[in-house]
Backbone as CSV, one residue per row, in Angstrom:
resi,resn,N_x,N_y,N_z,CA_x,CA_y,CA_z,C_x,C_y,C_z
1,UNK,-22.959,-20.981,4.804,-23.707,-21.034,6.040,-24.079,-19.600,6.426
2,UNK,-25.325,-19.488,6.628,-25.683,-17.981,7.038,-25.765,-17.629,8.513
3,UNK,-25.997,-16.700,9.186,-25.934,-16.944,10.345,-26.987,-17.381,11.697
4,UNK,-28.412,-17.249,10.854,-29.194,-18.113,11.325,-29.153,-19.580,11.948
5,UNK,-28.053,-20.542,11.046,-27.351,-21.627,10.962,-26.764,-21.671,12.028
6,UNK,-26.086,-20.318,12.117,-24.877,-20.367,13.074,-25.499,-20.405,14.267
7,UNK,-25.868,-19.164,14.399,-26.759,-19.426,15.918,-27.504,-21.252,16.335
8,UNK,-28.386,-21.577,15.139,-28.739,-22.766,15.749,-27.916,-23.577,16.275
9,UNK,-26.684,-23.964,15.724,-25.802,-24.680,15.936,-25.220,-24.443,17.412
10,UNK,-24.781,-23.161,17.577,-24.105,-22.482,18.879,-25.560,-23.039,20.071
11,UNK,-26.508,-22.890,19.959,-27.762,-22.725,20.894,-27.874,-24.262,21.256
12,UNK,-27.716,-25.138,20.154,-28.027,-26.268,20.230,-26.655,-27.712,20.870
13,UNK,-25.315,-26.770,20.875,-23.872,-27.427,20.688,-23.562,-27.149,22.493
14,UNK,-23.184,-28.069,22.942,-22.524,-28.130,24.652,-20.966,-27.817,24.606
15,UNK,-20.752,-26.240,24.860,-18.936,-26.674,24.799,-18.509,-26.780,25.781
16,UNK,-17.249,-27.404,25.718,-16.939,-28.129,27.261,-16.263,-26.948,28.131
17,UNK,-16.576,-27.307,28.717,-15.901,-26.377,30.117,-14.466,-26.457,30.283
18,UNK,-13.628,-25.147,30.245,-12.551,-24.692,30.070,-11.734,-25.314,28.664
19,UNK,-12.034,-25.623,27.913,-11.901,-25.820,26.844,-12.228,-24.779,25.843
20,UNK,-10.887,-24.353,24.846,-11.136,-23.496,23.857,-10.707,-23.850,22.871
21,UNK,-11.849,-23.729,21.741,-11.008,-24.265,20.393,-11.623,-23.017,19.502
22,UNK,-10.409,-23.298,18.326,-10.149,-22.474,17.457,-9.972,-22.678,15.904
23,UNK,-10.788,-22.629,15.113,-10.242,-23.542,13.139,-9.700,-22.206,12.781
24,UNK,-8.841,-22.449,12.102,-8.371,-21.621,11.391,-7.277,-21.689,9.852
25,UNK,-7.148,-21.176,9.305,-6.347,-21.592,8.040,-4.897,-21.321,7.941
26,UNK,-4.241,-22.811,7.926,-2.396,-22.106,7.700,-2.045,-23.057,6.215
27,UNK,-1.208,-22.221,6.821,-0.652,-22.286,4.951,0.313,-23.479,5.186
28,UNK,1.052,-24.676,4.491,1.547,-25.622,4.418,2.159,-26.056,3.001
29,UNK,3.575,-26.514,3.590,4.289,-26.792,2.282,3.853,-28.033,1.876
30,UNK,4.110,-28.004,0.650,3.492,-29.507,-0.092,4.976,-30.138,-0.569
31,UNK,4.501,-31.438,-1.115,5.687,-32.198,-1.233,5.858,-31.971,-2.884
32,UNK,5.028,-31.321,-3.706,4.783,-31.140,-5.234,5.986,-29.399,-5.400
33,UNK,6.353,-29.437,-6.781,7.324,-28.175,-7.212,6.863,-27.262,-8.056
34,UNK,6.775,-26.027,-8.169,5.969,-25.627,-9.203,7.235,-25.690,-10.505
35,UNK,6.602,-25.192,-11.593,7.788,-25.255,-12.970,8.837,-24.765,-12.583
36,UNK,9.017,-23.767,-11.969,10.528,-22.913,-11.742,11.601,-23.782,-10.841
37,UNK,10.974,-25.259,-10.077,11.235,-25.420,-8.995,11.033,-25.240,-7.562
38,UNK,10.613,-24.301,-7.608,9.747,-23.796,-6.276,8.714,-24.321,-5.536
39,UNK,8.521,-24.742,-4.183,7.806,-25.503,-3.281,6.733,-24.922,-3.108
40,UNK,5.108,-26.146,-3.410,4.089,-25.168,-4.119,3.442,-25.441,-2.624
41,UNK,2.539,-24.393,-2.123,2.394,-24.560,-0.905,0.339,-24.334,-0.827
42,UNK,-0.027,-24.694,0.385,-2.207,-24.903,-0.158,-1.981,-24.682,1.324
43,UNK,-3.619,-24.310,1.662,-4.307,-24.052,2.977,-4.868,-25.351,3.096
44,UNK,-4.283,-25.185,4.743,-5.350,-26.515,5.069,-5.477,-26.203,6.972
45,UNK,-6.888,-26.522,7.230,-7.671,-26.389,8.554,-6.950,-26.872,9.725
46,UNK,-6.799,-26.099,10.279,-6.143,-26.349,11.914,-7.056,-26.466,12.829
47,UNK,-6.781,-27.023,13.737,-7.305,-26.508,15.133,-6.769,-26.476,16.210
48,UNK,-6.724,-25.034,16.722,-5.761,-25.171,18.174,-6.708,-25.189,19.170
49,UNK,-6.467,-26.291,20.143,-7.119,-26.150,21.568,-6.508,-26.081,23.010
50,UNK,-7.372,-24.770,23.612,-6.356,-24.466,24.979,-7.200,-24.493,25.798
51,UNK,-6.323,-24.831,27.125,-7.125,-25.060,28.086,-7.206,-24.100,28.954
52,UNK,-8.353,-23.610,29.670,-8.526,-22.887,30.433,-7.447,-22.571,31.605
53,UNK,-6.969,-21.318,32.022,-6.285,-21.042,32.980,-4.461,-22.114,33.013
54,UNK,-4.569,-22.731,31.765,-3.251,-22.871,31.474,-2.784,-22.804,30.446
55,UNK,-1.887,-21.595,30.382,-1.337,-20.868,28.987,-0.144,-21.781,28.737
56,UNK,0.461,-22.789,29.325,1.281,-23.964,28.532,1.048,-24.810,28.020
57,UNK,-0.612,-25.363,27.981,-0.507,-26.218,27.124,-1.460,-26.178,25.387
58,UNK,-0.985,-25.847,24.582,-1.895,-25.899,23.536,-1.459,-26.620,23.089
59,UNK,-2.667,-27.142,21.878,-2.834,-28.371,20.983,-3.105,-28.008,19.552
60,UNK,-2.421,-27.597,19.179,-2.511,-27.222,17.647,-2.149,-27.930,16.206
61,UNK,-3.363,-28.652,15.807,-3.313,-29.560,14.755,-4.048,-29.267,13.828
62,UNK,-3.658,-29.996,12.496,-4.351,-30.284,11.126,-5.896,-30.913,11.984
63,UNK,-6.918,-30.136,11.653,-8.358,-30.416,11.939,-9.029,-31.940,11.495
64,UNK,-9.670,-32.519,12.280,-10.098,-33.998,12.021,-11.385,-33.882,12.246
65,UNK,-12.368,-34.661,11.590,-13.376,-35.098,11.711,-13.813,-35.534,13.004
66,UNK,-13.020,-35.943,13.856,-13.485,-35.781,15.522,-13.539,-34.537,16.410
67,UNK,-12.631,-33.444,15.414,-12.443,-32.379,16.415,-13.784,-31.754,15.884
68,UNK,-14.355,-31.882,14.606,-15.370,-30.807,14.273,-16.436,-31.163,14.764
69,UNK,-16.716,-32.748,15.336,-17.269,-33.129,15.896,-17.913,-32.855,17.310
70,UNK,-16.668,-32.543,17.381,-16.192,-32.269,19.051,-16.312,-30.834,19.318
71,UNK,-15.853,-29.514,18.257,-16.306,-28.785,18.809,-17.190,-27.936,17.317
72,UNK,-18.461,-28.090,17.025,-19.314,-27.562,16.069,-19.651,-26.427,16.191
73,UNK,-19.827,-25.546,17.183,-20.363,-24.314,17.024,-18.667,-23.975,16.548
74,UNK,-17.663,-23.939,16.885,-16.076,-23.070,16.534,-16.151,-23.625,15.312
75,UNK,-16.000,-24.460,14.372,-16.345,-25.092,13.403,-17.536,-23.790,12.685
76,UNK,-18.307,-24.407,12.757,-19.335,-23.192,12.065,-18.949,-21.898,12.102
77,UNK,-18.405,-21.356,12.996,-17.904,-19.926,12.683,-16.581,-20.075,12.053
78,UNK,-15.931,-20.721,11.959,-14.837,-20.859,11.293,-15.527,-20.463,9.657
79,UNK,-15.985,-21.952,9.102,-16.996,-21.584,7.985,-17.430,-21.035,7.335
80,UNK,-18.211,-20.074,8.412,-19.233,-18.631,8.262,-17.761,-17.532,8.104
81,UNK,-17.373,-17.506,8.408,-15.890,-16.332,8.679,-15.299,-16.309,6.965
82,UNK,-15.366,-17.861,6.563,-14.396,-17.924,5.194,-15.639,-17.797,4.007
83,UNK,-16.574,-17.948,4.499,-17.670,-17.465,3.526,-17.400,-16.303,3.112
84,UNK,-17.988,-15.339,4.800,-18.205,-13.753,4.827,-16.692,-13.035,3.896
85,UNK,-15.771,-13.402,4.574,-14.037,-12.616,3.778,-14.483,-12.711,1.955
86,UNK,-15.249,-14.203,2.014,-14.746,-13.823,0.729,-16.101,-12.664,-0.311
87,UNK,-17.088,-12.449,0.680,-17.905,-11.182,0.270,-18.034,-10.210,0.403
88,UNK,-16.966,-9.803,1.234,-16.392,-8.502,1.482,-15.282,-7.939,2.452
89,UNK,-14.814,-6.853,2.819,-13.440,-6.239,3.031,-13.256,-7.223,4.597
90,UNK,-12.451,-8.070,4.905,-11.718,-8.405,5.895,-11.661,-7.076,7.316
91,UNK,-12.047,-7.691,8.680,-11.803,-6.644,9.612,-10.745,-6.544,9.619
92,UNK,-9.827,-7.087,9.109,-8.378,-6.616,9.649,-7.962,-5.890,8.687
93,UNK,-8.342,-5.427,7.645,-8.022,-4.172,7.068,-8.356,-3.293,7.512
94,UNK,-9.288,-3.058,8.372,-9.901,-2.117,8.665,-9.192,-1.404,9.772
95,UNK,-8.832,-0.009,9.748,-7.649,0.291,10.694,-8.417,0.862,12.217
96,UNK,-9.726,1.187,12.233,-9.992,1.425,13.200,-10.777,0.324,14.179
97,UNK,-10.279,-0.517,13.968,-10.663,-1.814,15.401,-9.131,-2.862,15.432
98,UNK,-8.994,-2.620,16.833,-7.994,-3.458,17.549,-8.422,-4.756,17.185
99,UNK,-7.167,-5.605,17.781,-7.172,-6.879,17.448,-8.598,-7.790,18.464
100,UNK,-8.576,-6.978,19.857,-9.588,-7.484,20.569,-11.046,-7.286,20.030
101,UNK,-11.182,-6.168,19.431,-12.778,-5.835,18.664,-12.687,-6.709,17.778
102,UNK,-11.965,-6.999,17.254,-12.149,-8.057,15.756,-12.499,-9.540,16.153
103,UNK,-11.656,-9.989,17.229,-12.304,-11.182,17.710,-13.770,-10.836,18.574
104,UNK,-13.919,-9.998,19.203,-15.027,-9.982,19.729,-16.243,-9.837,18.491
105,UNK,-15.708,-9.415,17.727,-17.195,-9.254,16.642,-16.895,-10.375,15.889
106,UNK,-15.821,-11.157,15.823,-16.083,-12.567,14.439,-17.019,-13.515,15.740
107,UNK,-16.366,-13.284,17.025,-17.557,-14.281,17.947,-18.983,-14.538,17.795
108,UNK,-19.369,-12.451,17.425,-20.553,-12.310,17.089,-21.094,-12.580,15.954
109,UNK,-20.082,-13.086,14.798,-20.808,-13.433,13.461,-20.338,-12.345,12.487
110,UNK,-19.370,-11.791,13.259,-19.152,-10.162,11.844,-17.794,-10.557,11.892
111,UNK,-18.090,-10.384,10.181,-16.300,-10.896,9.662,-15.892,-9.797,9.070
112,UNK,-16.584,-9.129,8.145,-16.096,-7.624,7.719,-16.605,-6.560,7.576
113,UNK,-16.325,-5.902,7.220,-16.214,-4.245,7.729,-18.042,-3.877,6.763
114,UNK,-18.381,-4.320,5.843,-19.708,-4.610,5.265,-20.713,-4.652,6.244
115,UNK,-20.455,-5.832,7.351,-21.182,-6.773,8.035,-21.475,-5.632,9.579
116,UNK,-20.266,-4.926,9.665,-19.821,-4.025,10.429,-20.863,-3.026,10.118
117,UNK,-20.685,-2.151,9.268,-21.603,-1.073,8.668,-23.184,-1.150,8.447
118,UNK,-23.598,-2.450,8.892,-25.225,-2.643,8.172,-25.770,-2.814,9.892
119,UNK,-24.762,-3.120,10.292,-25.322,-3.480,12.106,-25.977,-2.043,12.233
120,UNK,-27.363,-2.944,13.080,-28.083,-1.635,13.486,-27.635,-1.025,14.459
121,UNK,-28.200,0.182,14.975,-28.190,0.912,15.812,-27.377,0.514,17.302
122,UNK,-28.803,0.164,17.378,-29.060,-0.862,18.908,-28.237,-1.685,18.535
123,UNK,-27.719,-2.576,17.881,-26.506,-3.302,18.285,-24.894,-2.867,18.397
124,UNK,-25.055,-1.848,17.495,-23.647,-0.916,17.671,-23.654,-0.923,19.079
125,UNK,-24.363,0.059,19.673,-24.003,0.319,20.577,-24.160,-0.557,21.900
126,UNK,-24.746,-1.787,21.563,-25.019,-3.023,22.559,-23.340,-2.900,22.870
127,UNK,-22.564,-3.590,21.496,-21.194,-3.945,21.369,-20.303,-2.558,21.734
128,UNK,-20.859,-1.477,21.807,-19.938,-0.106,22.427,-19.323,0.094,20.677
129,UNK,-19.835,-0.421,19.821,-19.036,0.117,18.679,-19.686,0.999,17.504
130,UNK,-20.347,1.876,17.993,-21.275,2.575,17.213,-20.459,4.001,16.704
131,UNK,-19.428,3.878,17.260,-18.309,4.920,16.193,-17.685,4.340,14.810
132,UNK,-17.613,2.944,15.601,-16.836,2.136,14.377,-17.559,2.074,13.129
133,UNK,-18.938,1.676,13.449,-20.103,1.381,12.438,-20.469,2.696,11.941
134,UNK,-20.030,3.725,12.160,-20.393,5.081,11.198,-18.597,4.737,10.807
135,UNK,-17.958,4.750,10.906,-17.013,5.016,10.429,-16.544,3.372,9.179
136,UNK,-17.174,2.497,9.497,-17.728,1.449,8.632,-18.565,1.714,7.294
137,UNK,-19.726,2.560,7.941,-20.351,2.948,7.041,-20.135,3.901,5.755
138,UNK,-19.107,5.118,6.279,-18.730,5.842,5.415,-17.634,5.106,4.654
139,UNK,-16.349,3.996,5.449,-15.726,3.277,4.197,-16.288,2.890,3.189
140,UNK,-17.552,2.075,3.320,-18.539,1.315,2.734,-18.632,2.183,1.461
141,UNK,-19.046,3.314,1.810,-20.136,4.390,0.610,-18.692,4.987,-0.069
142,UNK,-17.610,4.945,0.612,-16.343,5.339,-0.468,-16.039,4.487,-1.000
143,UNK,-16.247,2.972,-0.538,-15.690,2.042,-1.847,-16.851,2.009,-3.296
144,UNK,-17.600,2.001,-2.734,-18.994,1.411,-3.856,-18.586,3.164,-4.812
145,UNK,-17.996,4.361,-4.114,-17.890,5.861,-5.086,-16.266,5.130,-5.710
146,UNK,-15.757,4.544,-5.345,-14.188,4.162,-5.891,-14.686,3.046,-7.228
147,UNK,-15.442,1.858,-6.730,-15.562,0.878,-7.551,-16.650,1.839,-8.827
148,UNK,-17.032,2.741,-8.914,-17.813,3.479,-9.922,-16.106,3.963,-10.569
149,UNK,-15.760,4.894,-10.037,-14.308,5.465,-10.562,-13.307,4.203,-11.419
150,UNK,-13.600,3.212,-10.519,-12.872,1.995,-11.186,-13.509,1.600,-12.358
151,UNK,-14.492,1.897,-12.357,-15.496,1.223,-13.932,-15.143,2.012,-15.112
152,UNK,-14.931,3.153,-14.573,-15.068,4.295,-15.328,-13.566,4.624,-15.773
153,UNK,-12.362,3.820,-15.064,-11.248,4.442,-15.686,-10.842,2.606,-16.162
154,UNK,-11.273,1.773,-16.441,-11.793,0.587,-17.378,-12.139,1.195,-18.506
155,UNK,-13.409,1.523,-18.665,-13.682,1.948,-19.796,-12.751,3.064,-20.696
156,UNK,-12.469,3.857,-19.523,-11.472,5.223,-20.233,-10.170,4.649,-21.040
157,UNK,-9.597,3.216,-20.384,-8.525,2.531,-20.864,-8.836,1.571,-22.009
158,UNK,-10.227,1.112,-22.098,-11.071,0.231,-23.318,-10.828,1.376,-24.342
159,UNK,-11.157,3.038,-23.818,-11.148,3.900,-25.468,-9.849,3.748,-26.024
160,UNK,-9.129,4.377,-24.837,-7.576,4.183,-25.531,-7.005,3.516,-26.301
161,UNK,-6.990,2.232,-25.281,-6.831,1.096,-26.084,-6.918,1.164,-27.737
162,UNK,-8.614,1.225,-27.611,-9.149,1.360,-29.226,-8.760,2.340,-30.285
163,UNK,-8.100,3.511,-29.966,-7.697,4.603,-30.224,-6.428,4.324,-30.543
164,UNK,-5.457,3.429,-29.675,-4.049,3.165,-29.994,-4.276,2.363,-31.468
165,UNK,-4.846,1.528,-31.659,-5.221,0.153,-32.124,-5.522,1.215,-33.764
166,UNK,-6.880,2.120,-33.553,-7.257,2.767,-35.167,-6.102,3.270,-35.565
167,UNK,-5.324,4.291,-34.445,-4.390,4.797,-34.792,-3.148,4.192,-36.100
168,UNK,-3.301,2.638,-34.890,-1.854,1.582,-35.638,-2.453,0.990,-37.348
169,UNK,-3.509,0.828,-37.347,-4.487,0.897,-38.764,-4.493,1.811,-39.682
170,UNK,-4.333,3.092,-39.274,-4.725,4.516,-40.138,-2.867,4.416,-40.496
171,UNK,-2.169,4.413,-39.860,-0.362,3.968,-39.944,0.051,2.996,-40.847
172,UNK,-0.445,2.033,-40.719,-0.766,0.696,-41.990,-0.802,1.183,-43.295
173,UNK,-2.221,1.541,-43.053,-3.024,2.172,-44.656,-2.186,3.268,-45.341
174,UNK,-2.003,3.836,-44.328,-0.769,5.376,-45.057,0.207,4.775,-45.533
175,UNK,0.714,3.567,-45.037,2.274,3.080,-45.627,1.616,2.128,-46.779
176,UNK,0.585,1.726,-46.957,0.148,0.736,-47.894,-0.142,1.731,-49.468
177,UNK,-0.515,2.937,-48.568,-0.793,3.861,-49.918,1.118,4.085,-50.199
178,UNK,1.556,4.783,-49.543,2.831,5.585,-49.721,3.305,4.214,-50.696
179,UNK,3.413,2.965,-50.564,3.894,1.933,-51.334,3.060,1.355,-52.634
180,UNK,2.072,2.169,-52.720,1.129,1.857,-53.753,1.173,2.396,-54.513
181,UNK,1.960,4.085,-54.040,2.385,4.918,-54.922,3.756,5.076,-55.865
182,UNK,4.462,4.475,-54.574,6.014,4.342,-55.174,6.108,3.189,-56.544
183,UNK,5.189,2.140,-55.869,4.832,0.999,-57.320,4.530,1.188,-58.040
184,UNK,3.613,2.525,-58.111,2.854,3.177,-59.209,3.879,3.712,-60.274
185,UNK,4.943,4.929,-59.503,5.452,5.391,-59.445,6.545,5.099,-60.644
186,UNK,6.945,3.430,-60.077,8.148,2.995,-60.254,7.667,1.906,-61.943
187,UNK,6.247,1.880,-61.802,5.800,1.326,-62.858,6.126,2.205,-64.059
188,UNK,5.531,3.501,-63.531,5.250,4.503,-65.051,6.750,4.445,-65.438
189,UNK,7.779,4.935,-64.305,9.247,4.730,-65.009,9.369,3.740,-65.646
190,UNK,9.290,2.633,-65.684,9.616,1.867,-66.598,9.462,1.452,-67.511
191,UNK,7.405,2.147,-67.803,7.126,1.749,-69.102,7.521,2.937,-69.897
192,UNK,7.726,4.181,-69.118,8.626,4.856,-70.439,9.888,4.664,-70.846
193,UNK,10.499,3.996,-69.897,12.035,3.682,-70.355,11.671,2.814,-71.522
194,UNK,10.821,2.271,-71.555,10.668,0.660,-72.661,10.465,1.699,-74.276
């Protein structure tokens, strides 16, 4: 879902008044073992819903087809959120935005620090975060100089590799001769003993 999507959905979706909902992914034990024995455990969709101006009561469940129903724009950003993570660096790695900037920008459709760095100008600073987004930006241009370094010490480990490998070949052949010789060797002795 891109975020064009998203917006329509949000523009077009009634959320209810004092009502807050939330999808999100927890982790859950399964009733299956892996080989060692060990309890194999999968993600599966929640949704917690709270109510306005009362912090005792939340509702936090395995997500249903009525709740996504019920609340579609939180739904869609949920979505859009597990898309975006998986195309680039998570805000919460990112050490310079609090926990409140991070929800305030997944509200806005920015899930990571990528999404962070390409924001224009004028919206940096709409959101007051136009330090972050240079400082986004320069992570950005050090990973893409790291993931070059990373290619490059791949390949440096492909020579080696290959180098260990002729090496263990040229080691072979020397002992195949050294024994080709001793046979040789051990031949001529014997046909003069005869």
């Amino acid at each position: 879902m891109d975020f064009a999507t998203f917006e329509k959905i949000a523009n077009n979706s009634c959320s209810e008044d004092g009502v807050i909902a939330h999808f999100y992914d927890r982790v859950v034990k399964t009733d299956k073992l892996t080989d060692d024995g060990l309890p194999k455990f999968k993600l599966v969709c929640f949704c917690e819903i709270r109510i306005k101006d009362n912090n005792s009561e939340v509702y936090d469940q395995q997500a249903t087809k009525e709740k996504i129903r019920r609340f579609p724009k939180e739904y869609a950003l949920y979505l859009m959120s597990k898309k975006k993570i998986k195309e680039g660096t998570p805000l919460e790695q990112f050490a310079f935005l609090d926990a409140a900037e991070i929800e305030t920008l997944k509200l806005r459709g920015i899930f990571t620090v990528e999404n962070l760095a390409e924001l224009s100008e004028q919206r940096a600073e709409e959101l007051n975060l136009s330090k972050e987004k240079e400082l986004a930006y320069k992570f950005v241009q050090q990973a893409k100089g790291n993931l070059s370094l990373a290619k490059w010490q791949k390949k440096e480990d492909d020579y080696l590799q290959k180098i260990k490998l002729l090496e263990n070949k040229i080691d072979d052949l020397q002992q195949q001769i050294r024994m080709g010789n001793r046979n040789e060797k051990y031949s001529r002795n014997m046909s003069r003993r005869r």
